[in-house]
N, CA, C and O atoms as a GROMACS GRO file, in nm:
protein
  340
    1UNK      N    1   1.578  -2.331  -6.810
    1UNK     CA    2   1.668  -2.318  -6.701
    1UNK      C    3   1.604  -2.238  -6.587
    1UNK      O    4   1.527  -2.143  -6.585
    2UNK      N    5   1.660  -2.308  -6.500
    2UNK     CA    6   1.558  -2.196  -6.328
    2UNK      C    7   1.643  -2.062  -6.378
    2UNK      O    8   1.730  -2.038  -6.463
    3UNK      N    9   1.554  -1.976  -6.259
    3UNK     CA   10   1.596  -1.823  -6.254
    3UNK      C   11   1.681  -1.883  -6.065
    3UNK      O   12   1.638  -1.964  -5.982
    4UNK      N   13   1.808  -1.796  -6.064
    4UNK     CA   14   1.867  -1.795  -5.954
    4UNK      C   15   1.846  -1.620  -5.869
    4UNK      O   16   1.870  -1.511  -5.920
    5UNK      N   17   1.807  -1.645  -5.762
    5UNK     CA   18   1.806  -1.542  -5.663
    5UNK      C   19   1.856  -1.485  -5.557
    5UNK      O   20   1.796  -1.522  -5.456
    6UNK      N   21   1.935  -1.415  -5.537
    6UNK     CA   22   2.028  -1.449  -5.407
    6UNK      C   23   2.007  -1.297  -5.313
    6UNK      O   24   1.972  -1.198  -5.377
    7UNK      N   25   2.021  -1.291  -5.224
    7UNK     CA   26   2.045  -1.204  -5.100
    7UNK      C   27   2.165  -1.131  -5.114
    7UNK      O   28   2.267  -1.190  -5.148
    8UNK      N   29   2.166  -1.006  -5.091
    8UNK     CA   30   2.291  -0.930  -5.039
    8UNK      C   31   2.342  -0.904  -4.908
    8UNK      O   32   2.262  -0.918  -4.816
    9UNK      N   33   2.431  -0.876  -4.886
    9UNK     CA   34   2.451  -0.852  -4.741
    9UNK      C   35   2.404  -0.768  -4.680
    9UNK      O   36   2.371  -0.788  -4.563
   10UNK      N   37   2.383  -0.620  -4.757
   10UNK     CA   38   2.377  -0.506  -4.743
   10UNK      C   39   2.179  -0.558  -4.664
   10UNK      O   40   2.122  -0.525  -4.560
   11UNK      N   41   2.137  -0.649  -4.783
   11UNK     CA   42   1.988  -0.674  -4.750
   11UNK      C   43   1.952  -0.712  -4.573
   11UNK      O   44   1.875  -0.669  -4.488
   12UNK      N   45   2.051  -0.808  -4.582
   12UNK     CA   46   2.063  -0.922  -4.456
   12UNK      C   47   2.107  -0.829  -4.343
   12UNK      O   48   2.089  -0.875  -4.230
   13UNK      N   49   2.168  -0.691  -4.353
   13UNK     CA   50   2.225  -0.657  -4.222
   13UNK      C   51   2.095  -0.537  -4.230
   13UNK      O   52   2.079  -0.486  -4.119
   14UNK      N   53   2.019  -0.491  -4.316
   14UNK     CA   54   1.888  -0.356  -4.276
   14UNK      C   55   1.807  -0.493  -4.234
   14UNK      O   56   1.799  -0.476  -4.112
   15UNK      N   57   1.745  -0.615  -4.262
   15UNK     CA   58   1.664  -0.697  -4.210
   15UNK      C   59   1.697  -0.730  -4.087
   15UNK      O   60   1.613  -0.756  -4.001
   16UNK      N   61   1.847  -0.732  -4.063
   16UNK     CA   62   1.863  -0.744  -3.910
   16UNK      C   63   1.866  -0.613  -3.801
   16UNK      O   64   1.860  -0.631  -3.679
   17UNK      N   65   1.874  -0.505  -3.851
   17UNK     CA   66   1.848  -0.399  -3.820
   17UNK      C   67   1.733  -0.353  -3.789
   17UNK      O   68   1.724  -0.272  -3.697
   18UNK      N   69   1.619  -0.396  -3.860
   18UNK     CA   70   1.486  -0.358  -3.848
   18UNK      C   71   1.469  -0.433  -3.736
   18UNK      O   72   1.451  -0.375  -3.629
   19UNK      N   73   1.472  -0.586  -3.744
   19UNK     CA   74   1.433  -0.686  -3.654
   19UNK      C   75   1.488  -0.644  -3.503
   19UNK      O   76   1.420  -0.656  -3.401
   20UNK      N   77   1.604  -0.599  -3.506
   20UNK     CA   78   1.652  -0.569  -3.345
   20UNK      C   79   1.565  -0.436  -3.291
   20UNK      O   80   1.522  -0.414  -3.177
   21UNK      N   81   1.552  -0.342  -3.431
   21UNK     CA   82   1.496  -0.209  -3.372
   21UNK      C   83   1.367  -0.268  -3.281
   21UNK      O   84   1.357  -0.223  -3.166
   22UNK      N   85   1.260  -0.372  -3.330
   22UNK     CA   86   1.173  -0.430  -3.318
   22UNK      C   87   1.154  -0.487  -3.184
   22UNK      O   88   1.066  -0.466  -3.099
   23UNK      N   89   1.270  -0.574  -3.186
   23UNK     CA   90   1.312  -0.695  -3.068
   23UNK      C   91   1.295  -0.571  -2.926
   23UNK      O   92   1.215  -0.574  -2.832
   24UNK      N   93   1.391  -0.481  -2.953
   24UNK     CA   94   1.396  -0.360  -2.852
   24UNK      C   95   1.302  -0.278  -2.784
   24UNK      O   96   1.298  -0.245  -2.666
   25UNK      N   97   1.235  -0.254  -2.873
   25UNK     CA   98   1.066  -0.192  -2.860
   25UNK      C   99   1.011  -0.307  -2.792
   25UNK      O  100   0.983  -0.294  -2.672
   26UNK      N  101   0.999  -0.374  -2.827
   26UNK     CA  102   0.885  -0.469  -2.795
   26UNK      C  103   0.938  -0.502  -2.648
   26UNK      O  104   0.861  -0.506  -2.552
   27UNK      N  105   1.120  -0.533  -2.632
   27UNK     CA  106   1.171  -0.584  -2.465
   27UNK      C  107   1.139  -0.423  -2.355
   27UNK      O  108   1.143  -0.420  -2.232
   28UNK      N  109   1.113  -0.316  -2.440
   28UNK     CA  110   1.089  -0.178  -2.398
   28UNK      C  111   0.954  -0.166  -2.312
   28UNK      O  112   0.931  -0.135  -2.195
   29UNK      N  113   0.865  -0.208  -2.436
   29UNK     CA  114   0.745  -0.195  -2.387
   29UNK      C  115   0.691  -0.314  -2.284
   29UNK      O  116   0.587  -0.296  -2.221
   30UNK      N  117   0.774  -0.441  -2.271
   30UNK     CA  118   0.723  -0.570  -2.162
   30UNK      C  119   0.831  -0.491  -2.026
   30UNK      O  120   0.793  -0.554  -1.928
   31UNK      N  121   0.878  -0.448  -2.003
   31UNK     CA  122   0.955  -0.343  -1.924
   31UNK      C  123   0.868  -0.280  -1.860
   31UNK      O  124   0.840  -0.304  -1.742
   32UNK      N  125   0.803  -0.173  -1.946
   32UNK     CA  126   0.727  -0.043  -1.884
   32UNK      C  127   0.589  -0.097  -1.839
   32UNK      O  128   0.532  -0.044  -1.744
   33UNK      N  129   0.515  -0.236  -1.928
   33UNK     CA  130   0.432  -0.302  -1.838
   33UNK      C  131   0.453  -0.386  -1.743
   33UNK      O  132   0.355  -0.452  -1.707
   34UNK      N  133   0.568  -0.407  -1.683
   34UNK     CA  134   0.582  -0.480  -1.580
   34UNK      C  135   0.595  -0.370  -1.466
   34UNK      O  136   0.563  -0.422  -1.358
   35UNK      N  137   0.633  -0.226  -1.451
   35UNK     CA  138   0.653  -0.121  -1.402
   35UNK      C  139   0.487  -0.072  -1.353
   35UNK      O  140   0.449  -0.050  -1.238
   36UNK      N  141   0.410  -0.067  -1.471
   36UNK     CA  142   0.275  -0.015  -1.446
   36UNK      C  143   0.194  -0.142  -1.380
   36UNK      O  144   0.096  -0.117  -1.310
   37UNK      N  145   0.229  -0.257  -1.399
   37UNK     CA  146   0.165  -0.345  -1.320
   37UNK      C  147   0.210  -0.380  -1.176
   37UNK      O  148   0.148  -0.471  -1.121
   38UNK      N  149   0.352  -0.292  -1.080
   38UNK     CA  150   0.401  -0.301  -1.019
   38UNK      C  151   0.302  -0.213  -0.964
   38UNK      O  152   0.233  -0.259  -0.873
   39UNK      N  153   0.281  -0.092  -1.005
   39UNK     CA  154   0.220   0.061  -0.957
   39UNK      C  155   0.079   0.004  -0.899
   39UNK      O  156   0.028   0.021  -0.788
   40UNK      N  157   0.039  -0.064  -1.004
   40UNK     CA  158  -0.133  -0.070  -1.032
   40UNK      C  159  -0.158  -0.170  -0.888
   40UNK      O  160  -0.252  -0.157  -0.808
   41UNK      N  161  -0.024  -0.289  -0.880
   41UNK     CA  162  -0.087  -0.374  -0.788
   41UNK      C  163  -0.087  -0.314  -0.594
   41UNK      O  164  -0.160  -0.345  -0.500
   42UNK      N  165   0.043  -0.211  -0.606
   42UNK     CA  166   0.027  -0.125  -0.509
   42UNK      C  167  -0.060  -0.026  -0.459
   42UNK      O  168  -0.054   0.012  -0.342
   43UNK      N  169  -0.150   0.024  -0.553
   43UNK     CA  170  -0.219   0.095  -0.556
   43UNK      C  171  -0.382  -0.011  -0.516
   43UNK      O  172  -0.474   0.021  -0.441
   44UNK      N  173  -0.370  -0.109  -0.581
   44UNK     CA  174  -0.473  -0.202  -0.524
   44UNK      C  175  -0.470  -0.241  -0.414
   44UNK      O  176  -0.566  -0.306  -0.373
   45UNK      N  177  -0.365  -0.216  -0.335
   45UNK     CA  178  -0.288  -0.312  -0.184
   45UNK      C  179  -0.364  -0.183  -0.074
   45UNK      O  180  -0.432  -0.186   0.029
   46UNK      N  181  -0.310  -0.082  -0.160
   46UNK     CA  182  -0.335   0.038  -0.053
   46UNK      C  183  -0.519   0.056  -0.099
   46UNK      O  184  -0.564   0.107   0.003
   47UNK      N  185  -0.599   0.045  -0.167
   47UNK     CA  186  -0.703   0.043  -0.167
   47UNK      C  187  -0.789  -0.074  -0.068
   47UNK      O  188  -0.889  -0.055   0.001
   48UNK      N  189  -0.729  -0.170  -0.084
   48UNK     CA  190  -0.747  -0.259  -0.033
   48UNK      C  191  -0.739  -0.202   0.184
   48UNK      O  192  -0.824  -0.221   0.271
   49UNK      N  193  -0.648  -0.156   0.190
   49UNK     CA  194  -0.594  -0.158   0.331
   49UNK      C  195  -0.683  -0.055   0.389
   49UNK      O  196  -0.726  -0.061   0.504
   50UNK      N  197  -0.714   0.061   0.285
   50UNK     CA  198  -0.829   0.153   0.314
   50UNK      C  199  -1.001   0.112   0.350
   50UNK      O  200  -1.078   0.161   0.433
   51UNK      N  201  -1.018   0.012   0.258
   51UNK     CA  202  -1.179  -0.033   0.276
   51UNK      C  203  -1.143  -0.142   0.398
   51UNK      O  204  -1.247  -0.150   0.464
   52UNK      N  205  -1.046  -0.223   0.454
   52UNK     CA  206  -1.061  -0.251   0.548
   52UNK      C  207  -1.029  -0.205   0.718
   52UNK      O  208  -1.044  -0.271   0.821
   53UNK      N  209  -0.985  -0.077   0.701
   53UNK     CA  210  -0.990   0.062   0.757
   53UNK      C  211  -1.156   0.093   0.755
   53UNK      O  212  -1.215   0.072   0.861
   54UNK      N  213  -1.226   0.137   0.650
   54UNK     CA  214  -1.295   0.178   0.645
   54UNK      C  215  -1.443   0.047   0.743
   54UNK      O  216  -1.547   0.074   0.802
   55UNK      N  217  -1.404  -0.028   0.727
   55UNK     CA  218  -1.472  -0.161   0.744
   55UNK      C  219  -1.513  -0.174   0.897
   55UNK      O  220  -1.624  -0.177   0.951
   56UNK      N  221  -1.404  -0.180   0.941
   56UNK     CA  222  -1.358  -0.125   1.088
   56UNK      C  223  -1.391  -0.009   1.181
   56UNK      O  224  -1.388  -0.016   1.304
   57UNK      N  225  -1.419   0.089   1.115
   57UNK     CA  226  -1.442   0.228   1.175
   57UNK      C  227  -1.635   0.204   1.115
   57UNK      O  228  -1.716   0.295   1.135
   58UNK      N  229  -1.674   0.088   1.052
   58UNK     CA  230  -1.801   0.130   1.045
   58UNK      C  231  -1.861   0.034   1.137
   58UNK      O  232  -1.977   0.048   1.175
   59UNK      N  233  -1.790  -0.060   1.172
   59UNK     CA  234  -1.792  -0.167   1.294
   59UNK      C  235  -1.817  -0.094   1.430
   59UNK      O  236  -1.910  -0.096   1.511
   60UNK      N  237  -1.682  -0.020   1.423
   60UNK     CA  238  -1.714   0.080   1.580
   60UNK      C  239  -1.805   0.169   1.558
   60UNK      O  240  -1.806   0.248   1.653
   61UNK      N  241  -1.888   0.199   1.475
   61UNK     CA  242  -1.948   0.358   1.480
   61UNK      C  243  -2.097   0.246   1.471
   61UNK      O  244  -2.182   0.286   1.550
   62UNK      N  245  -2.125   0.165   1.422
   62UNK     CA  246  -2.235   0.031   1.429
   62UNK      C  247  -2.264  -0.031   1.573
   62UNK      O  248  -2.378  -0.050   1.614
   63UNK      N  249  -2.137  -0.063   1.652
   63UNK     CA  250  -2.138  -0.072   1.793
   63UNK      C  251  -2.189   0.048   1.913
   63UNK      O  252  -2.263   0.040   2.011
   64UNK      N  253  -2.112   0.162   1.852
   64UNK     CA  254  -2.164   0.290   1.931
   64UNK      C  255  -2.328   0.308   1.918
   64UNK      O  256  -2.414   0.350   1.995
   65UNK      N  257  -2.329   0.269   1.811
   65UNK     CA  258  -2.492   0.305   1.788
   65UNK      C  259  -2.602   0.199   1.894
   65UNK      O  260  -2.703   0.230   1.958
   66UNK      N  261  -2.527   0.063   1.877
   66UNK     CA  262  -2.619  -0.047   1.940
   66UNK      C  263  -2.577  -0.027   2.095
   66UNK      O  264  -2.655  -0.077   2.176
   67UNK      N  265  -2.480   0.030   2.138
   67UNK     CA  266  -2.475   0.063   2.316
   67UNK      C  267  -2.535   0.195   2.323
   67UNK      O  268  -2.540   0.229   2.442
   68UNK      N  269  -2.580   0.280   2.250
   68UNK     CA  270  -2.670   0.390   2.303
   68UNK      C  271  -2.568   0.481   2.322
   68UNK      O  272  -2.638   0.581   2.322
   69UNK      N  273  -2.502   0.506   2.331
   69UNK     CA  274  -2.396   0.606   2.335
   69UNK      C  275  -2.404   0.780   2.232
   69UNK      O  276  -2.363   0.892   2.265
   70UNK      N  277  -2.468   0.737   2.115
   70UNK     CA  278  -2.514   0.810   2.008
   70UNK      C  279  -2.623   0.905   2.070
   70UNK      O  280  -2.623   1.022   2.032
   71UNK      N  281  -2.691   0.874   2.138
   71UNK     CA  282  -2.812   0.933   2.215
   71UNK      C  283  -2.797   0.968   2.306
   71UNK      O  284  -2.897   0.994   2.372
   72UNK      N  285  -2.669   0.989   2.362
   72UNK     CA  286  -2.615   1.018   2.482
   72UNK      C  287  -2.583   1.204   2.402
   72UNK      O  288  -2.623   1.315   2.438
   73UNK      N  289  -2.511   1.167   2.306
   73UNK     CA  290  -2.435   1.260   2.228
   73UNK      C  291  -2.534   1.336   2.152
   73UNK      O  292  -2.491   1.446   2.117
   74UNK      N  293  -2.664   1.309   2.115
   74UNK     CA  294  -2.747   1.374   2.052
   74UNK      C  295  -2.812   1.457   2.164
   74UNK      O  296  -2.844   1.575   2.149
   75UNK      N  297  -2.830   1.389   2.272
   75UNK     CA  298  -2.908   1.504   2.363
   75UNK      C  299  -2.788   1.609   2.386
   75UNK      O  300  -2.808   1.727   2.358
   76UNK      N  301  -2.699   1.579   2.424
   76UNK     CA  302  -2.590   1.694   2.439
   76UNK      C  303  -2.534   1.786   2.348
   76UNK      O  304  -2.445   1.862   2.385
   77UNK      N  305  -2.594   1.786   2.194
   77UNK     CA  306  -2.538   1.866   2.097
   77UNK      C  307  -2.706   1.933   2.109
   77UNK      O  308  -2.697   2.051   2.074
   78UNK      N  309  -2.816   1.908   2.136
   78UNK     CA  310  -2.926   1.981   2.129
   78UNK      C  311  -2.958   2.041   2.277
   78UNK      O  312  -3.072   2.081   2.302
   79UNK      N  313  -2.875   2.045   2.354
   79UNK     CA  314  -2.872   2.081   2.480
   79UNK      C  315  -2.846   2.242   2.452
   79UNK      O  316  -2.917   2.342   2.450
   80UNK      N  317  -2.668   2.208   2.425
   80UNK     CA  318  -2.640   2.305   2.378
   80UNK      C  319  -2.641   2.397   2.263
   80UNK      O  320  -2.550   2.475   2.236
   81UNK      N  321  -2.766   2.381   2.187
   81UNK     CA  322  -2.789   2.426   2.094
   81UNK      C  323  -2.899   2.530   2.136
   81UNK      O  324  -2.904   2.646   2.097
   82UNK      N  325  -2.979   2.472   2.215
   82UNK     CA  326  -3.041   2.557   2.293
   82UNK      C  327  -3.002   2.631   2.365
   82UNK      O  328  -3.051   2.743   2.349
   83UNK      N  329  -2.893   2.617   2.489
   83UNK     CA  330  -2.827   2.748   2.515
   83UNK      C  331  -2.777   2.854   2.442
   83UNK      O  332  -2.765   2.972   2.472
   84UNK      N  333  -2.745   2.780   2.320
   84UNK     CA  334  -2.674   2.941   2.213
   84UNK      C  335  -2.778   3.029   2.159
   84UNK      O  336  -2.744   3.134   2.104
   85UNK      N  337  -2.907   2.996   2.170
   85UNK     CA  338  -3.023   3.052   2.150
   85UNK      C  339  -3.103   3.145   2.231
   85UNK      O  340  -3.212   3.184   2.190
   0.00000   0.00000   0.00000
């Protein structure tokens, strides 16, 4: 004769218990990475907005250099460097 096996309730409601504790954590943690990937991509936006800031100001300081302007400014900081002397 077979052996019969059966489930309790008591079984069926800690298995569903575990499983939700689970379900929860897990909808917890796709939560807090959607939060840190909110941060991370802002933080890339503003990095981003900086090097093309930075990009720009090396454009004008690249231009100053090729109109001579720089040498305008170098004789005048050794001008007066010599007067303080």
């Amino acid at each position: 004769m077979a052996n019969v096996f059966y489930v309790t309730l008591k079984e069926l409601e800690q298995q569903k218990e575990t499983l939700m504790e689970e379900f929860n954590n897990t909808k917890d943690g796709i939560l807090k990475l959607e939060v840190d990937m909110n941060k991370m991509k802002n933080n890339l936006n503003a990095l981003s907005g900086a090097v093309q800031q930075t990009d720009k100001l090396i454009a004008v300081a690249k231009q100053h250099g090729n109109d001579g302007d720089w040498k305008v400014e170098e004789k005048t900081v050794k001008a007066q460097a010599k007067k303080k002397k």
